[in-house]
N, C-alpha and C positions, 0 to 999 in steps of 0.2 A: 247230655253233658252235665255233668256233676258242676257244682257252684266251687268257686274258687277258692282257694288256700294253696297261699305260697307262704314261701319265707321269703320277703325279699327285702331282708336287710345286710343285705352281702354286699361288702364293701366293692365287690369287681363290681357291681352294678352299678354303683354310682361313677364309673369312669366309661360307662357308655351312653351310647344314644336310647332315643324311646323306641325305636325299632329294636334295637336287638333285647332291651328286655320284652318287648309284646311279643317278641320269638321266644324267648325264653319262656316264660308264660306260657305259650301255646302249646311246648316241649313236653311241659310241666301237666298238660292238660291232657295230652297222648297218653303220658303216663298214669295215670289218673284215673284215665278212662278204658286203662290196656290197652290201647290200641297202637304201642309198643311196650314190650314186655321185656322184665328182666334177661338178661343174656344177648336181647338182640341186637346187633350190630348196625350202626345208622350212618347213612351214606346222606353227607350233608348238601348235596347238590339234588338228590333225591325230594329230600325236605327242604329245601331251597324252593323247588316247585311246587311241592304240595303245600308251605304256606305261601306263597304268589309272592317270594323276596329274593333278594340279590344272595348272592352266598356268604358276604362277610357278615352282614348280622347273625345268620345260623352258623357259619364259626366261630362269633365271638359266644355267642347261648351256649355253645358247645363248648367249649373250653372254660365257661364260668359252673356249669354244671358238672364237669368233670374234676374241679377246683373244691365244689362244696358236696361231692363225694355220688351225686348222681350216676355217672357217669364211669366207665373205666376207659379210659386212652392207651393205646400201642401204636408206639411207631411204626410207621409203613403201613399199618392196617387200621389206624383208625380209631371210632367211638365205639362204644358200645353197651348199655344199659346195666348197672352194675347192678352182680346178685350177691343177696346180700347172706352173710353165712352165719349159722347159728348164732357166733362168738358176736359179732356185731351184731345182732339180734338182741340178745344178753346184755351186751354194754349200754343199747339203746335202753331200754327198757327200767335200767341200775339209773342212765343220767333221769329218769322220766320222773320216775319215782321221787329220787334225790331231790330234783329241783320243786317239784310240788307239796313231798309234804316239807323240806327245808324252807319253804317260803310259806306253808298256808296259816303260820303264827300272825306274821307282819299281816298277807292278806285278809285276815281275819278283824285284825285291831283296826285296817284302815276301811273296812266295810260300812257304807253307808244305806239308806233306804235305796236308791238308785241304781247302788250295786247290788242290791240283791235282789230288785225287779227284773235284772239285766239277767243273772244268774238264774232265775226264776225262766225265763224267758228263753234260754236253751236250754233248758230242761225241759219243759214243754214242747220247743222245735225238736228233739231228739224222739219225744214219745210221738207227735201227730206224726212223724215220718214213719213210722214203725206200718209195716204195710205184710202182705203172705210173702216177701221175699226179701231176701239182703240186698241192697245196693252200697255201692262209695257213699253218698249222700250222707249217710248214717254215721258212718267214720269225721267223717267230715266236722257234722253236730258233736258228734261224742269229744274231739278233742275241741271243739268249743266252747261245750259246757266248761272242760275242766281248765282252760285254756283263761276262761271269764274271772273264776275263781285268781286266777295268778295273775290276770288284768290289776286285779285290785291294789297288788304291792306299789304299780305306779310306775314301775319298770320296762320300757316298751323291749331292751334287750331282751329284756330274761322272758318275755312274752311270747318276741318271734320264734326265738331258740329253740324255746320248749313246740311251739308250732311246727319248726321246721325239723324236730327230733321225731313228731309223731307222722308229717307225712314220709319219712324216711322209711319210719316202719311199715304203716300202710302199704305206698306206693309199689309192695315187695310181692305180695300174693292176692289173689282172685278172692274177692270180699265174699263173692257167690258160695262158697264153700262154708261157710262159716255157719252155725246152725241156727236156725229162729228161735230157741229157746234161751241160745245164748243173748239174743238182743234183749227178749225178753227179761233176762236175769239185769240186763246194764241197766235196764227202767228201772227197775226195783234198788239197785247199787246206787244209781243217780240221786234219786228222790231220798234217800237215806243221809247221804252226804250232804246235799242240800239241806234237810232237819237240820244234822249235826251243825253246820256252816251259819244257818240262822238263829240259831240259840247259841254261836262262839263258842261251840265248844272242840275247844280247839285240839284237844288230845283223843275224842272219839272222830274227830275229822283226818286226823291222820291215820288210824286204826284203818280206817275207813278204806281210804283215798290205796294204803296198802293191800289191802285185802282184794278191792278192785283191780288193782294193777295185777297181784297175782292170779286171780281168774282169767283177765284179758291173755293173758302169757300163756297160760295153764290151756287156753281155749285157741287160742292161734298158731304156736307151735308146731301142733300136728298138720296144721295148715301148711305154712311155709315151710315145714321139713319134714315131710308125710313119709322120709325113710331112714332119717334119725331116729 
């Protein structure tokens, strides 16, 4: 099981119990771990039983999920794990961008030694993770590292958001395919940005922070839509 990352600062959440978010969470975690996959259709009484709970908590996981776009609903037939299409692949990737280098000015000026032992610190967790094979794991660290950096604005919103933008994209195709030279390449893109970030320099930090985003794009594409 992959280490956790949610988004959960979704306001349906806060108008539940602790059970149905630890369903949700756990939902979260299936997906996560593939072990439901985009397109497939989830019979909630099914997962009702295989997490040991009543059925309204996984209706209520279910309908907040399908709320903050996990999820697709049809009347009479149900949930079913939404796949996600080019276009929204695209937009995802435009807000990812946007929000990071629009903000890595402010996080930059409010940078401390702390923050950047912090930063410093998933960057490192990104590289000891690097092993002869892709895992989520890696995914996980990579939007942490960059995740740290827009910690710093001080904004817990704009924090989750951008977290819950990047497991959207992930959550979508089999990390397995993705090739080790490309991890390779994001070590070398990390530690770059990192220099840039520790010496303020805030105009090769967005250069940067761009150039990465278009390789991640450039590199997963052909993953998640292998006949576009």
């Amino acid at each position: 099981m992959v280490g956790t990352f949610y988004y959960i600062g979704s306001i349906f959440l806060k108008k539940h119990s602790n059970l149905t978010l630890k369903v949700y969470q756990r939902i979260i975690e299936l997906m996560l771990n593939y072990e439901i996959v985009p397109g497939q259709r989830l019979v909630f009484i099914d997962l009702a039983k295989q997490l040991g709970v009543s059925r309204t908590p996984v209706n209520n996981a279910l309908s907040i999920l399908a709320q903050e776009g996990y999820l697709d609903f049809v009347p009479n037939q149900g949930y079913s794990v939404h796949k996600l299409t080019k276009q929204e692949a695209e937009f995802l990737f435009e807000i990812r961008e946007v929000l990071e280098v629009g903000f890595l000015g402010k996080a930059i000026r409010n940078m401390d030694d702390k923050n950047m032992k912090w930063l410093k610190k998933r960057k490192n967790d990104y590289e000891k993770a690097i092993s002869s094979h892709v895992d989520r794991k890696l995914f996980i660290l990579d939007t942490e590292f960059h995740a740290s950096i827009l910690d710093m604005v001080g904004n817990d919103i704009l924090s989750a958001r951008y977290r819950d933008i990047c497991q959207k994209i992930f959550l979508r195709f089999r990390t397995e395919d993705l090739r080790l030279n490309r991890i390779l390449d994001i070590k070398i893109e990390h530690n770059d940005i990192f220099e840039a970030v520790c010496v303020r320099d805030v105009e090769r930090s967005k250069d940067l922070v761009r150039l990465h985003h278009k390789s991640s794009q450039q590199n997963l594409f052909p993953i998640i839509f292998p006949t576009d």
